[in-house]
C-alpha positions as semicolon CSV with decimal commas, in nm:
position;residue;x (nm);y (nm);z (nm)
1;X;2,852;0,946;-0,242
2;X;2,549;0,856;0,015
3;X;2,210;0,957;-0,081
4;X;2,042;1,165;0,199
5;X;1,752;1,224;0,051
6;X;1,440;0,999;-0,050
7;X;1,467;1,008;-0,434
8;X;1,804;1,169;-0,454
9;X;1,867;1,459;-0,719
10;X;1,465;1,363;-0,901
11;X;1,327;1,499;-0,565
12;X;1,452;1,783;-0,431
13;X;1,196;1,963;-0,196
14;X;1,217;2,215;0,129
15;X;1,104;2,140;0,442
16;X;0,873;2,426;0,431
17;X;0,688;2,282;0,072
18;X;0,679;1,918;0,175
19;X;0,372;1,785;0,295
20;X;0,590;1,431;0,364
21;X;0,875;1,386;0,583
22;X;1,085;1,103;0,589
23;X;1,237;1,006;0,905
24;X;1,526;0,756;0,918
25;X;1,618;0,603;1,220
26;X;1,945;0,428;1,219
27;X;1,884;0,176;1,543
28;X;1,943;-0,162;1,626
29;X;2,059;-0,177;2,001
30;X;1,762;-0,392;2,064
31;X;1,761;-0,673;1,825
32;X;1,854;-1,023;1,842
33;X;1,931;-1,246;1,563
34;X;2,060;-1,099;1,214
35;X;2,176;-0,719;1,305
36;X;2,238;-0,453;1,053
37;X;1,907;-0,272;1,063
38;X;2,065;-0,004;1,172
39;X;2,208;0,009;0,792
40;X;1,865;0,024;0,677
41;X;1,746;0,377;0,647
42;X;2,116;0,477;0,419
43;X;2,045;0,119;0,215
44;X;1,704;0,236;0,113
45;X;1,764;0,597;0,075
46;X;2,080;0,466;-0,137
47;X;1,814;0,240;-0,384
48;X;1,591;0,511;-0,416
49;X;1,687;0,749;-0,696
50;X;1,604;0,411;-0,906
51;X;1,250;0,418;-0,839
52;X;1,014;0,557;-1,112
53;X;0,827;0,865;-0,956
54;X;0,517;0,850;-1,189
55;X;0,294;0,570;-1,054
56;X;0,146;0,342;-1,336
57;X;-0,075;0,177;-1,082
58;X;-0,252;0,466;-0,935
59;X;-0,162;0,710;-1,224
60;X;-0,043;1,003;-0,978
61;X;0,325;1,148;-0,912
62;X;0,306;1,123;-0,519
63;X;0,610;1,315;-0,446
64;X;0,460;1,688;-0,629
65;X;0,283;1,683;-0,267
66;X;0,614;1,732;-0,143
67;X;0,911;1,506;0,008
68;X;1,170;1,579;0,262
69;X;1,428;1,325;0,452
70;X;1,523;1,482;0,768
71;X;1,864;1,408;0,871
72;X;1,896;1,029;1,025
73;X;1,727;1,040;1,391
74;X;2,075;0,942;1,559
75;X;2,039;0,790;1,935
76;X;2,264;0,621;2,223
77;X;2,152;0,224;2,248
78;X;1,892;0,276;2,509
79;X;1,547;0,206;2,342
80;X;1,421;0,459;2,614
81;X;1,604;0,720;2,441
82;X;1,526;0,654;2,070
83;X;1,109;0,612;2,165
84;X;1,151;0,953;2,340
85;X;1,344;1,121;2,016
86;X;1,113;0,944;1,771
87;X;0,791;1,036;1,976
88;X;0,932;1,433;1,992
89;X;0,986;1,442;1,605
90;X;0,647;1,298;1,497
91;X;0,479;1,467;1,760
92;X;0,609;1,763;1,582
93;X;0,502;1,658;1,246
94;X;0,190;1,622;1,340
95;X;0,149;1,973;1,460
96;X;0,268;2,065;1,216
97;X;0,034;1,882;0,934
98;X;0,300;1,691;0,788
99;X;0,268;1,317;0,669
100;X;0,543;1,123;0,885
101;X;0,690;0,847;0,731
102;X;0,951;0,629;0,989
103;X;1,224;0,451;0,820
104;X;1,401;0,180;1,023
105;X;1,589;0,052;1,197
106;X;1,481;-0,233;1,386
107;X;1,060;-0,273;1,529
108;X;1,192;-0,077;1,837
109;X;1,139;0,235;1,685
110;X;0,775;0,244;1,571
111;X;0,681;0,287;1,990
112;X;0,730;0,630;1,975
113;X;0,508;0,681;1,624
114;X;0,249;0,508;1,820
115;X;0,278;0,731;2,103
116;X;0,267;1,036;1,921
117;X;-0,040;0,949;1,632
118;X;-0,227;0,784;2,003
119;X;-0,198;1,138;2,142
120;X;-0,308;1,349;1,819
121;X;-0,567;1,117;1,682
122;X;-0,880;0,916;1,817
123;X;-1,098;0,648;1,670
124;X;-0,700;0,495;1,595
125;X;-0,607;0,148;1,490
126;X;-0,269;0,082;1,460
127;X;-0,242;-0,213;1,179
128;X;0,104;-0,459;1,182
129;X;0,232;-0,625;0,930
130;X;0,476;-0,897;1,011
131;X;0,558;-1,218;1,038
132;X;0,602;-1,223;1,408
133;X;0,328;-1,141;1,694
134;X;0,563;-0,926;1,887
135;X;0,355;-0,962;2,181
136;X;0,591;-1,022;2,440
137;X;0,474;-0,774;2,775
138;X;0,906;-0,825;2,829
139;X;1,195;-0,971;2,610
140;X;1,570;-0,994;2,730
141;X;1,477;-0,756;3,035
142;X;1,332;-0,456;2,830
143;X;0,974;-0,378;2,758
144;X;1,139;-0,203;2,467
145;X;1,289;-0,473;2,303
146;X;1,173;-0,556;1,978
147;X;0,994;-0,832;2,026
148;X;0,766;-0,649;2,214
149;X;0,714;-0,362;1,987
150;X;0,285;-0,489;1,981
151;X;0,244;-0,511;2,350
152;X;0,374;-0,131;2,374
153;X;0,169;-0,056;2,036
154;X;-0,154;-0,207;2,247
155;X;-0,124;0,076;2,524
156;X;-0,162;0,327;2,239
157;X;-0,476;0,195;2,047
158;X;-0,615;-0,158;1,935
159;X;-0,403;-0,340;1,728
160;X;-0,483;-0,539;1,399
161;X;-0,197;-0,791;1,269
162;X;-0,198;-0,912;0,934
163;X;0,023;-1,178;0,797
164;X;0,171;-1,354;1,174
165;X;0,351;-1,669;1,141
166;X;0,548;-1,714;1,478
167;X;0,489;-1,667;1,785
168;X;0,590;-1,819;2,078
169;X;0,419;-1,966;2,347
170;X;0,422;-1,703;2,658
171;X;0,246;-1,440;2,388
172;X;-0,063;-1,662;2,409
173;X;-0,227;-1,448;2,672
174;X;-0,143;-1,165;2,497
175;X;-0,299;-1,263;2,168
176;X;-0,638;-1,164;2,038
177;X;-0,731;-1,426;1,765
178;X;-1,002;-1,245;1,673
179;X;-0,799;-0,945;1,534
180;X;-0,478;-1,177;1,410
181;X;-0,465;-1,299;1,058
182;X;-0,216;-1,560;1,029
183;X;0,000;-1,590;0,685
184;X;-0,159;-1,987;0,655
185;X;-0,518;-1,867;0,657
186;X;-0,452;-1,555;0,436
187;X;-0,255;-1,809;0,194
188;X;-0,581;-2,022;0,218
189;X;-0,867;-1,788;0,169
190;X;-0,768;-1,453;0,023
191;X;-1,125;-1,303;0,131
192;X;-1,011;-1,244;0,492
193;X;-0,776;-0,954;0,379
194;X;-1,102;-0,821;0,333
195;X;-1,246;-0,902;0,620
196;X;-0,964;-0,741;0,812
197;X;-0,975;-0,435;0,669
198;X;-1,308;-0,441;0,759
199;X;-1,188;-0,415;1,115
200;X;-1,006;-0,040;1,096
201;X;-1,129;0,215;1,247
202;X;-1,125;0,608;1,052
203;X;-0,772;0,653;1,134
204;X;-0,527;0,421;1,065
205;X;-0,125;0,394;1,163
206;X;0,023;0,160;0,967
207;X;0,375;-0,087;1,087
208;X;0,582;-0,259;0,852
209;X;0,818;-0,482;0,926
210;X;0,932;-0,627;0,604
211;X;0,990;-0,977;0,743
212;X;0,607;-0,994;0,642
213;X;0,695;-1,074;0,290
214;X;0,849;-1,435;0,191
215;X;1,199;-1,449;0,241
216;X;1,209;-1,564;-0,157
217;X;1,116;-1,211;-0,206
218;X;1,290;-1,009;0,099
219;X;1,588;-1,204;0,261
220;X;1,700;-0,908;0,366
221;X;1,532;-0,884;0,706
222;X;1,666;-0,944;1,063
223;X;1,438;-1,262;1,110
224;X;1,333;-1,441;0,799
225;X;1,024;-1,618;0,820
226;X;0,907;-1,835;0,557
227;X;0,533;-1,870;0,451
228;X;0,504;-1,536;0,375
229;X;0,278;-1,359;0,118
230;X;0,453;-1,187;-0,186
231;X;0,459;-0,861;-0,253
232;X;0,185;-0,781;-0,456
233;X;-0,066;-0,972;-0,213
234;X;0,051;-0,677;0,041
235;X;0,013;-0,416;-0,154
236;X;-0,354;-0,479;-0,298
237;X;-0,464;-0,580;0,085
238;X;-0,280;-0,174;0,176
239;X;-0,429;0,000;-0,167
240;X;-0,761;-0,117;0,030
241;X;-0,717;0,022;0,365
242;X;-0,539;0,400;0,233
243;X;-0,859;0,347;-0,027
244;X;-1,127;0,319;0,284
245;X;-0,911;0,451;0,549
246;X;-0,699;0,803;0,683
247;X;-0,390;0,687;0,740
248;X;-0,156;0,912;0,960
249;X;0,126;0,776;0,893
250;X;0,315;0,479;0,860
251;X;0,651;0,314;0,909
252;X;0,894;0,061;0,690
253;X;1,162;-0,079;0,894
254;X;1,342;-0,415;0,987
255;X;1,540;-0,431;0,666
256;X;1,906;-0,560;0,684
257;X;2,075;-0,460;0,362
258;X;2,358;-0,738;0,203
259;X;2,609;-0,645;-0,042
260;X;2,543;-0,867;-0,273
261;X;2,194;-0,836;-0,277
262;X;2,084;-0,439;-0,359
263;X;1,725;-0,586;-0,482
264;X;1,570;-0,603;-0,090
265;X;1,675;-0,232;-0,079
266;X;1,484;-0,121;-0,371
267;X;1,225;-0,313;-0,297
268;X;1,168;-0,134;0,081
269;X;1,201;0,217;-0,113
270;X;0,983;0,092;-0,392
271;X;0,684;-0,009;-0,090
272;X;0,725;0,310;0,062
273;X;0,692;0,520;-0,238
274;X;0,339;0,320;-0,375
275;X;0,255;0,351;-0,015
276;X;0,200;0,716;-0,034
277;X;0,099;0,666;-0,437
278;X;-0,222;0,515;-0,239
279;X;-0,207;0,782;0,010
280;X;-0,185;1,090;-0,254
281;X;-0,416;0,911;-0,545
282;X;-0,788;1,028;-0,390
């Protein structure tokens, strides 16, 4: 039987005693290389009951603050239609006082997180990381497609990208090099994930697409990108910025589960859960 709940039977909460709601968001009209993301939300839900809900690292049991998983955010293909459903939902959340947590799904459906903390929150940076710029203004005739998940993000609040590796050439305009930090100079000198986190603002919203990490360590993404960091280079750079920072939420998404490979999956549940182990440990 499907888990459809974050944790399955370990944590069982109402919506009315959770302080953190997961959304998952079962889309992937808009990509265009590996597809299956739309898989992703069940694939991690499905890993998660594995996890370990006491937290050696920050010594706290996140999920006594309260977890729900509301039921997958199900949409037509139109990216206009899933922005609008994801905006309404955390737009809700918000007014609500709840921690919103967005499981993809492809990029596509972070816009309408960004909408919705940009309209609740000021002195906002929305932080990205990813292995791709995602800059395009346009991609395949929608400003909606994934690929341009950053340009859309950039009419919501400035934007701080952490761990870029590809890019292509009509993005150039687009790019602000002194608020990128590529995965070669991060590999190179470890002391600029300090200096970018130096460059938040109070609040913080933060994107995850998990073709940031080294395909060695998640294959399971739509576009692997080698020349990644690893996974605990990530996390210490994001212990950092929920340590300095208020985030308002956060997403996970991009993750394309295989059969015969279940550890990507865990992984993505594991990341989200020490995610809000940093959030909850102050």
């Amino acid at each position: 039987m499907a888990v459809t709940n974050f944790g399955g039977d370990e944590v069982v909460y109402g919506y009315d005693e959770s302080e953190i709601i997961i959304i998952p968001v079962p889309y992937d009209a808009t990509s265009t290389y590996i597809k299956g993301a739309d898989k992703g939300p069940a694939a991690i839900l499905d890993a998660s009951p594995a996890l370990e809900f006491y937290d050696i690292e920050t010594g706290t049991e996140a999920h006594r603050k309260g977890i729900f998983t509301m039921p997958p955010l199900v949409t037509g293909p139109d990216p206009e239609e899933v922005t609008e459903a994801v905006f309404r939902t955390v737009s809700g959340l918000l007014a609500e006082k709840r921690f919103p947590v967005l499981m993809g799904g492809n990029h596509t459906v972070s816009v309408g997180a960004f909408r919705a903390v940009a309209s609740v929150f000021t002195n906002l940076t929305i932080l990205q990381l990813d292995a791709h710029s995602d800059l395009r203004p346009l991609y395949e005739g929608s400003p909606l497609n994934h690929a341009c998940v950053m340009s859309r993000a950039k009419e919501c609040a400035p934007v701080l990208q952490v761990g870029i590796r590809s890019m292509a050439y009509e993005e150039l305009p687009y790019a602000d090099s002194s608020r990128i930090f590529y995965a070669h100079e991060l590999w190179a000198d470890r002391s600029l994930y300090a200096r970018a986190a130096d460059l938040l603002t109070e609040n913080v919203y933060i994107t995850v697409d998990l073709d940031v990490f080294d395909p060695s360590v998640m294959p399971s993404t739509g576009t692997p990108e080698p020349g990644g960091p690893d996974y605990r280079e990530v996390m210490a750079f994001l212990r950092e910025v929920f340590r300095r920072y208020n985030v308002v939420g956060f997403d996970v998404v991009e993750l394309c589960p295989s059969e015969t490979n279940k550890a990507p999956d865990f992984m993505a549940a594991k990341i989200i859960y020490q995610m809000l182990s940093y959030k909850y440990s102050g």
